[in-house]
C-alpha positions in Angstrom: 0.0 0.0 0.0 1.6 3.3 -1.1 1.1 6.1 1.5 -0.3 8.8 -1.0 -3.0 6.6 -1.7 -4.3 6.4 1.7 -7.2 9.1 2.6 -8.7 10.1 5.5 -12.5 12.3 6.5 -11.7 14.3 9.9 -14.6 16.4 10.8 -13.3 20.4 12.7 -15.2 20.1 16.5 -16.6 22.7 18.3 -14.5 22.9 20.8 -11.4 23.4 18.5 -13.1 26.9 17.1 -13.1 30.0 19.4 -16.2 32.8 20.1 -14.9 34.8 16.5 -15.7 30.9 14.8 -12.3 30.6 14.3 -9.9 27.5 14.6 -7.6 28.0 17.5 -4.0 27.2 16.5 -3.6 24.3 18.7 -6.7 22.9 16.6 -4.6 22.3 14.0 -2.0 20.3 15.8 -4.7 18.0 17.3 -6.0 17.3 13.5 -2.5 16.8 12.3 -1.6 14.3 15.6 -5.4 12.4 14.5 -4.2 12.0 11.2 -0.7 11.2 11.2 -1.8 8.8 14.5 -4.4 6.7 12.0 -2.1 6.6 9.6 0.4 5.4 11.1 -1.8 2.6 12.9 -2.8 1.5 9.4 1.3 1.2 9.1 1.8 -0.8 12.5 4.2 1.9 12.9 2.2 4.1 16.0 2.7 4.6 19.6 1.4 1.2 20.9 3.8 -0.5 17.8 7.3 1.0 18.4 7.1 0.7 22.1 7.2 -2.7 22.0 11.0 -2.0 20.3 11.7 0.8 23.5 11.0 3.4 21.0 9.0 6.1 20.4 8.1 9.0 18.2 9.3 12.7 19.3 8.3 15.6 17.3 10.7 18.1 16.9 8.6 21.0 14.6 5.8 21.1 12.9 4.7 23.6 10.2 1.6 24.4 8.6 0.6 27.0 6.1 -3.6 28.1 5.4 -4.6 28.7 2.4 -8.2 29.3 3.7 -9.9 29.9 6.8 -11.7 26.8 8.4 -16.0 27.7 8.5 -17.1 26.4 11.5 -17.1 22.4 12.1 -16.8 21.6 8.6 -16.0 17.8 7.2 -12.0 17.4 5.7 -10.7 14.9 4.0 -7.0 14.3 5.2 -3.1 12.9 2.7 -0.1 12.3 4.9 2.9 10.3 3.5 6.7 10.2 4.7 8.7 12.7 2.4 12.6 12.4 3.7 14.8 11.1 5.9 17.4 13.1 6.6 20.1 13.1 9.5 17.5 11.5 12.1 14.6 13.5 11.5 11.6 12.3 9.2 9.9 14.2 7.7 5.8 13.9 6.9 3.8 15.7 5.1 0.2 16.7 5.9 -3.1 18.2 3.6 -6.3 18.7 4.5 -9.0 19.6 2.0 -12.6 20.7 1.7 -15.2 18.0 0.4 -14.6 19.8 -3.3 -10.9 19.3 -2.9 -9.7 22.4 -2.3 -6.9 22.5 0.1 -7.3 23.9 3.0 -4.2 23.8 5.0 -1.2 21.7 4.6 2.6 21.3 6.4 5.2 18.8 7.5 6.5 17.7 10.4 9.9 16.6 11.3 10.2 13.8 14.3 13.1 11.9 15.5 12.6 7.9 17.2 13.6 7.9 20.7 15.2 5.2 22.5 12.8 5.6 25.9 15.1 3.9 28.3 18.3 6.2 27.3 16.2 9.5 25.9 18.3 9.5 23.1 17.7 9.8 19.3 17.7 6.8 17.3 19.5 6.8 13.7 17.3 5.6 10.9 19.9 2.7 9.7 20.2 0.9 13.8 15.9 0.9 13.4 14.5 -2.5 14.1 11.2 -1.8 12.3 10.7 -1.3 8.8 9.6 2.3 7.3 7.8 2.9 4.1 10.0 4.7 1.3 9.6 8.6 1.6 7.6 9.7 -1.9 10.0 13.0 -2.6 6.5 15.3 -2.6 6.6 18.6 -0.7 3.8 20.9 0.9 5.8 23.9 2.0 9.5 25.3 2.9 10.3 23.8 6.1 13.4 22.9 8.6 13.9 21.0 11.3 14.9 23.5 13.6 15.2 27.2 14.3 17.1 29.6 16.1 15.2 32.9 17.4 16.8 35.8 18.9 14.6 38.3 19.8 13.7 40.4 22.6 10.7 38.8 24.7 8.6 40.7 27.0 7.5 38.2 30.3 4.1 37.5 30.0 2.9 34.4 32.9 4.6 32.0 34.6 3.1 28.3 34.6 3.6 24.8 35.9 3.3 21.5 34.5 0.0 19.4 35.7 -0.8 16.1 35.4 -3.1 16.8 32.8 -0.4 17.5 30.4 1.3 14.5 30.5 1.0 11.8 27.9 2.5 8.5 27.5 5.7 9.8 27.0 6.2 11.2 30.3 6.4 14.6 28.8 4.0 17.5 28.0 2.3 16.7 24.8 3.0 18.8 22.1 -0.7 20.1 21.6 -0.8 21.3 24.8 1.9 24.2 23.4 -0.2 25.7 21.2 -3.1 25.8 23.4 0.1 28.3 26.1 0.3 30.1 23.3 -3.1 31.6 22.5 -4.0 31.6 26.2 -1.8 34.6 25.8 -3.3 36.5 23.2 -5.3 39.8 23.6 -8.9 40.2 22.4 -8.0 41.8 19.1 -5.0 39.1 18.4 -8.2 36.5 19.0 -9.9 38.2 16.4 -7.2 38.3 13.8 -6.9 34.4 13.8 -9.3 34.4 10.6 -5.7 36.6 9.3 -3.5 34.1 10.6 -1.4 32.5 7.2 1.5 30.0 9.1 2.2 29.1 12.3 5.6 27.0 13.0 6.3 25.0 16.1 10.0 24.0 17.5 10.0 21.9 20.4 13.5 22.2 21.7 13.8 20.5 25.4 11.2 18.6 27.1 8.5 19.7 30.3 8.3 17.0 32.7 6.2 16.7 35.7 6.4 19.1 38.4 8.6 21.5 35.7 7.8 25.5 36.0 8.3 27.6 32.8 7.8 31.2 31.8 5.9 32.1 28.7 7.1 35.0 27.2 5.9 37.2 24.0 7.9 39.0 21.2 6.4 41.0 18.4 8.4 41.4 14.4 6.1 42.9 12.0 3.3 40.7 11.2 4.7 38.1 13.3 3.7 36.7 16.9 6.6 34.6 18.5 5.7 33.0 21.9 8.4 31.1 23.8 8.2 28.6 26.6 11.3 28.8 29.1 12.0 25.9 31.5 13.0 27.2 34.5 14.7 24.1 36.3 16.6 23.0 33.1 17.3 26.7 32.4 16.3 26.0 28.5 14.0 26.9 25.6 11.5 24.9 25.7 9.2 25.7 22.8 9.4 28.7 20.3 5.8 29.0 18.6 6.1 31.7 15.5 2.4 32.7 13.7 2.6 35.4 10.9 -0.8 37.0 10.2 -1.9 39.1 7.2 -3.5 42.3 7.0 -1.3 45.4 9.4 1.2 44.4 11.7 0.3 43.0 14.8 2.7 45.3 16.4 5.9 47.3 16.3 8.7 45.1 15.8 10.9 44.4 19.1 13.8 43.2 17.9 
């Protein structure tokens, strides 16, 4: 069975749209976790699969562009297929279309294999499981990582809660997005219909009983939001979303 023939319906839930009838960015992480999850199952190659090996999937950035704003709960129809290997990280693509075939928004995300009893990264040619062959097709411009230097103004310190964790031990990467627009103002909230690509880079791990400061910095039409663990010290995440229309605000560089 070749990946790109594999298709998926997803239907957009209330809960994921916000008072404006907007999908909230995390939204779009938890469709692209429910899609790349089924497909994977159909591969034997999903959480409940590699564990039995000791290893598991850690994504390391996801990136998504939208080509058109999601009305309300609408019905999708989902692709995803493995486009590179490269170093350690694989990279997957993602599309979502409307039931006429228009596409909606697509991405890729880059994930490593983790050996869970050393927390290290697995290299594709030591993997005991087999992997479909990437198909060389690409959604967007993408990289594994990022660096950002920018000036961030504090906004809220946190703590992880149990509620966070999943079976990885870790905070689950949706729960990122969802610290990131619990920091935006009413008239950022209003500008998600505006809102053209959001990346995600997930650079250390929150683990139970971590604190981290979320902080905010503003370049032009862009809204970066970063996660800092305080124990460890680290970046956590760095969550960039670039809007149309004005500038969100003047750039603090």
């Amino acid at each position: 069975m070749r990946e790109l023939d594999c298709y998926y319906d997803i239907e957009v839930e209330a809960s994921q749209i916000n008072e404006f009838g907007i999908l909230k960015p995390h939204a779009y992480q938890v469709l692209f976790a429910d899609i790349a999850s089924r497909h994977l199952n159909s591969f034997h190659l999903n959480a409940d699969d590699t564990i039995k090996y000791g290893m598991a999937w850690a994504l390391i950035s996801l990136h998504l562009e939208i080509l058109r704003p999601i009305d309300g709960c609408a019905p999708l129809r989902a692709q995803t297929w493995h486009s590179q290997t490269k170093g350690p990280y694989f990279r997957r693509e993602l599309v979502f279309c409307d039931l006429h075939g228009n596409t909606v928004f697509h991405g890729s995300t880059f994930s490593v294999l983790l050996d869970m009893e050393k927390r290290s990264i697995l290299r594709p040619k030591a993997l005991p499981i087999a992997l479909p062959e990437p198909d060389p097709v690409f959604t967007i411009e993408a990289r594994p990582t990022r660096k950002i230097h920018m000036d961030f103004a504090p906004h809220e310190e946190r703590k992880v809660y149990n509620s966070y964790i999943d079976m990885l031990g870790h905070v689950n990467n949706c729960r990122y997005g969802e610290f990131a627009y619990d920091t935006f103002t009413l008239k950022e909230k209003a500008r998600l219909h505006q809102m053209k690509r959001m990346e995600i880079y997930f650079e250390s791990e929150l683990r139970p009983q971590d604190s981290f400061l979320i902080s905010k910095a503003y370049d032009g039409n862009s809204l970066v939001v970063r996660g800092h663990n305080n124990g460890k010290d680290d970046t956590a995440f760095d969550i960039v979303m670039t809007f149309g229309g004005e500038p969100l605000k003047g750039a603090v560089l």
